[in-house]
MARFIMAR-967370 format. One record per residue: residue number from 1; residue in one letter; x negated, y, z negated of N, C-alpha, C, O in turn. Coordinates in Angstrom, 1 decimal. Atoms other than C-alpha are relative to their C-alpha. Example, Ala and Ser with C-alpha at 12.3 -4.5 7.8 and 13.67 -1.06 7.14 Angstrom:
TORDO/1/A/-0.9/-1.2/0.0/-12.3/-4.5/-7.8/-0.9/1.2/0.0/-1.9/1.2/-0.7
TORDO/2/S/0.9/-1.1/0.0/-13.7/-1.1/-7.1/0.8/1.1/-0.8/0.3/2.2/-0.9
END
This chain:
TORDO/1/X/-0.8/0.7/-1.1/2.2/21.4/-15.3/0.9/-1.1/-0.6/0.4/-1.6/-1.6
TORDO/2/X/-1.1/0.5/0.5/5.4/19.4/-16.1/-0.4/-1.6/0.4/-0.8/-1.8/1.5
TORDO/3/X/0.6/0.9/-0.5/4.6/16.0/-15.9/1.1/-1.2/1.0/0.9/-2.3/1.4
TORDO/4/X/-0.6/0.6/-1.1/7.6/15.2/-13.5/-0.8/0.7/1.2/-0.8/-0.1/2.2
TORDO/5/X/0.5/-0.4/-0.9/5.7/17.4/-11.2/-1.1/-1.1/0.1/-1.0/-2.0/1.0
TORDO/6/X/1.0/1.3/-0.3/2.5/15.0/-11.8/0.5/-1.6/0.7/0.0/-2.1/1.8
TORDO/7/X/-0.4/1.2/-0.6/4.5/11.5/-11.4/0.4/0.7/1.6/-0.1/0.0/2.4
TORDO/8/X/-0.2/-0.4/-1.1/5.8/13.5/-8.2/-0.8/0.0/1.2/-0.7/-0.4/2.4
TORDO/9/X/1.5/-0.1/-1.1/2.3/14.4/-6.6/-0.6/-1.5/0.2/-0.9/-2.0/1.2
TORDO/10/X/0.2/1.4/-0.4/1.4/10.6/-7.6/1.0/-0.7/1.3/0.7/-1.0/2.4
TORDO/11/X/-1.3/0.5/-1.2/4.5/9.3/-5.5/-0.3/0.3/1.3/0.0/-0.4/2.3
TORDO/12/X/0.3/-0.5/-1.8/3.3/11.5/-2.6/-1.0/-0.8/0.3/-0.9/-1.5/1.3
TORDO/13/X/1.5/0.4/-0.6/-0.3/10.2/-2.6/0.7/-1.9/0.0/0.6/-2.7/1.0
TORDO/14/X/0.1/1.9/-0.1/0.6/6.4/-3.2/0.6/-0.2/1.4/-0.2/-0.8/2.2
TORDO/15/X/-0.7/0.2/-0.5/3.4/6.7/-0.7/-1.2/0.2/1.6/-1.4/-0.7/2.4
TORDO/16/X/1.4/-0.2/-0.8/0.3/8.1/1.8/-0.7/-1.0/0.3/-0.8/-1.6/1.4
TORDO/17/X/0.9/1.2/-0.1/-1.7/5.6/1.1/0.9/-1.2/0.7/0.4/-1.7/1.7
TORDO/18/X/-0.6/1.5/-0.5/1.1/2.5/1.6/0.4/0.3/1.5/0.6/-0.7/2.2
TORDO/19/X/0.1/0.1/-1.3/1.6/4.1/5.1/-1.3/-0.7/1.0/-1.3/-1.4/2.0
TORDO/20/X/1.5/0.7/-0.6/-2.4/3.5/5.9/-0.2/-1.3/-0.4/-1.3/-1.8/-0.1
TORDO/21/X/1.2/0.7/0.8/-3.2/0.9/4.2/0.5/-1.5/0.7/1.6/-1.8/0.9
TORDO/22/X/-0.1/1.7/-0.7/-3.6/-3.1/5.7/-1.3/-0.5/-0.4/-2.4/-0.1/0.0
TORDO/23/X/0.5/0.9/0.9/-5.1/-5.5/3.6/-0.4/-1.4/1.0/0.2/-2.5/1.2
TORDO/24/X/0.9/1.5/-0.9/-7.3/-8.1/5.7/-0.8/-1.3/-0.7/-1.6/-1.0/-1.6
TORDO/25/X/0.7/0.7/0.3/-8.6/-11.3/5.0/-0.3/-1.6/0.7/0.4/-2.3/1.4
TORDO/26/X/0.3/1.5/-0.9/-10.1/-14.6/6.1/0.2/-1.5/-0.2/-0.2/-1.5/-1.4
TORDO/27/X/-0.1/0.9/0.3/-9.5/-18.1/5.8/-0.8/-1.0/0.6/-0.8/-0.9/1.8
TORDO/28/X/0.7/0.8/-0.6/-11.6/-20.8/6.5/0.3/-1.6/-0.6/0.4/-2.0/-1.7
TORDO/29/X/-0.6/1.1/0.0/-10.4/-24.7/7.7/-0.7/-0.6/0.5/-1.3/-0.1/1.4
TORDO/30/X/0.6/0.6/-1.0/-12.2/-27.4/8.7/0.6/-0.9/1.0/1.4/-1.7/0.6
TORDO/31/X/-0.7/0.8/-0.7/-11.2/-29.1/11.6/-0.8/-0.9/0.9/-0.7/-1.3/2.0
TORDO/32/X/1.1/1.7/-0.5/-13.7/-31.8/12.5/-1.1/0.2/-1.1/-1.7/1.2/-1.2
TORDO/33/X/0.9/0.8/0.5/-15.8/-33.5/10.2/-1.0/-1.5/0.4/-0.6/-2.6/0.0
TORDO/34/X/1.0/1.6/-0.2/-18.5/-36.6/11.2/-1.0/0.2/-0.3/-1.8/1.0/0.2
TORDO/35/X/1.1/-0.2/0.9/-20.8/-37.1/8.9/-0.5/1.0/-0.7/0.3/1.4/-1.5
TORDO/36/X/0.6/-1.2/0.5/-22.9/-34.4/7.7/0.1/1.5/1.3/-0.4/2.6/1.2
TORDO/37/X/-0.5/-1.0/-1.3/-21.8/-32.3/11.0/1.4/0.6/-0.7/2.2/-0.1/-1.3
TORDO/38/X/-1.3/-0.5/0.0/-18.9/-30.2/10.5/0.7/1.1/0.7/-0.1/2.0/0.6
TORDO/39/X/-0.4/-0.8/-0.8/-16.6/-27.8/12.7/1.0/1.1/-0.7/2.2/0.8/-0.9
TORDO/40/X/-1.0/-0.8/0.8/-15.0/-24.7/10.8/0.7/1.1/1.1/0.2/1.4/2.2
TORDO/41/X/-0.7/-0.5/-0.6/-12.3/-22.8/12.0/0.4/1.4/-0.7/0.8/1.2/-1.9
TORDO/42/X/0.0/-1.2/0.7/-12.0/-19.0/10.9/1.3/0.8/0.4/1.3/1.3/1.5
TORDO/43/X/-0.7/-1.0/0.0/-9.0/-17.0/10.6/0.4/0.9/-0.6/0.3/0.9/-1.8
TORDO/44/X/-0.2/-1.4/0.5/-8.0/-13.5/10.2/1.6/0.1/0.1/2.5/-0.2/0.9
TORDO/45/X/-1.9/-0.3/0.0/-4.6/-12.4/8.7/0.3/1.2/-0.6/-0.2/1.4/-1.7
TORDO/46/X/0.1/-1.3/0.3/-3.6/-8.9/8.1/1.3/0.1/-0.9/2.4/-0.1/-0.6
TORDO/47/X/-2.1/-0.1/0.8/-0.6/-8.4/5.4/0.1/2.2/0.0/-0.6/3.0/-0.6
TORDO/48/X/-0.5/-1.0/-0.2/0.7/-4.9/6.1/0.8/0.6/-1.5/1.2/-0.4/-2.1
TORDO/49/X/-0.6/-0.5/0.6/2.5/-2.8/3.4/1.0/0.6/0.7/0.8/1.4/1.7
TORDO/50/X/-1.2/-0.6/-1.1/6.2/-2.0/4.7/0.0/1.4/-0.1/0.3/2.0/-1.1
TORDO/51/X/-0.5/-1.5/-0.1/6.5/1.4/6.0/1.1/0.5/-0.8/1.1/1.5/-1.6
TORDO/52/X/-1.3/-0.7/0.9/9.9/1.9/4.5/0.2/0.1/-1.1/1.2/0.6/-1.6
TORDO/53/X/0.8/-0.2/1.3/7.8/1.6/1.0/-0.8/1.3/-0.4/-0.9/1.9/-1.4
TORDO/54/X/0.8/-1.0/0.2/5.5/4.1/1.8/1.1/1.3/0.3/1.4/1.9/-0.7
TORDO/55/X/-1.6/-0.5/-0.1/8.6/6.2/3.0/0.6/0.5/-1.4/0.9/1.6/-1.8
TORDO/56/X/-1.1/-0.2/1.2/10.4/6.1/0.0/-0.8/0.8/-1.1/-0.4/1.8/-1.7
TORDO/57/X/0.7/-0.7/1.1/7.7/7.0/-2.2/-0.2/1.1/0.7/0.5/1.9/-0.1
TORDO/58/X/0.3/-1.1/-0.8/6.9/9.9/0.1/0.9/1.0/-0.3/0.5/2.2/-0.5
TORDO/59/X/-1.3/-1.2/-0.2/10.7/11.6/0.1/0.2/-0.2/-1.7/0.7/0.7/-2.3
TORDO/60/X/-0.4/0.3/1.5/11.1/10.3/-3.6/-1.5/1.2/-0.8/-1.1/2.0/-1.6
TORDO/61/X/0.7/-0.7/0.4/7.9/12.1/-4.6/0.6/1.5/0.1/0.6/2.2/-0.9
TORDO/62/X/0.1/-1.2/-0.5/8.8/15.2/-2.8/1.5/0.7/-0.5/1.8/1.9/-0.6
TORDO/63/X/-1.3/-0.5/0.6/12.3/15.4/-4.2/-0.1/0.0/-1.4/0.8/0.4/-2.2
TORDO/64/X/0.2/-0.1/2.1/10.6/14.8/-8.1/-0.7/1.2/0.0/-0.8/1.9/-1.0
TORDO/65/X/1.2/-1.4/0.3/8.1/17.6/-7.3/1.5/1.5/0.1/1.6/2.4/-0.7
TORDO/66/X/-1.1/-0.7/-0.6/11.3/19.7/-5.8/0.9/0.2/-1.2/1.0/1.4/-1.5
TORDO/67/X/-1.3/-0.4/0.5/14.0/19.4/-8.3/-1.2/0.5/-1.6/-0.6/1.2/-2.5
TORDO/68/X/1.1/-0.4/1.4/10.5/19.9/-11.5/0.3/0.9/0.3/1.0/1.5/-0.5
TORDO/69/X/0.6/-1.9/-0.2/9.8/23.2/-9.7/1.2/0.8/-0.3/1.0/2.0/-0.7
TORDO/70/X/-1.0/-0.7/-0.4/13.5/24.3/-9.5/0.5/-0.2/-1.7/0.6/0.9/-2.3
TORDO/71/X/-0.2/-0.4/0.8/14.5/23.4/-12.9/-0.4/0.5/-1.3/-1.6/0.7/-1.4
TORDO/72/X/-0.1/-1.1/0.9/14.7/25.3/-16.1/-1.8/0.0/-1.0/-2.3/-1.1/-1.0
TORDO/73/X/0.7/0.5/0.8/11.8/25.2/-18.2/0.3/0.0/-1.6/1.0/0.8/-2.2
TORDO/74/X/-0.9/0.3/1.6/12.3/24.0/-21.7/-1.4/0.1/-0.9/-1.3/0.0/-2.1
END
């Protein structure tokens, strides 16, 4: 197998992946303190991977696998 075909199939799968994929995590603030008492505040924040990333790798993959298969072999 030619190994633009391989970087190609990788391109598809990553590009796969960066459509699913959302990366979560938590933060924790305190927002009152008195004395040995304390009041924490928990948030959740999701960072997304832009679609039009996973996109690109997708049609970019599919046109490296495309143009391997079509040309010559050497």
């Amino acid at each position: 197998m030619k190994s633009s075909m391989v970087a190609g199939i990788i391109m598809i799968v990553l590009g796969g992946i960066a459509l699913g994929y959302n990366y979560t995590y938590t933060t924790r603030e305190t927002v009152l303190q008195v004395g040995p008492l304390k009041a924490v505040a928990e948030e959740a924040h999701t960072v997304a991977v832009p679609a039009i990333l996973g996109w690109v790798l997708v049609v970019g993959g599919v046109c490296v696998v495309a143009f391997g298969a079509l040309s010559k072999k050497s």
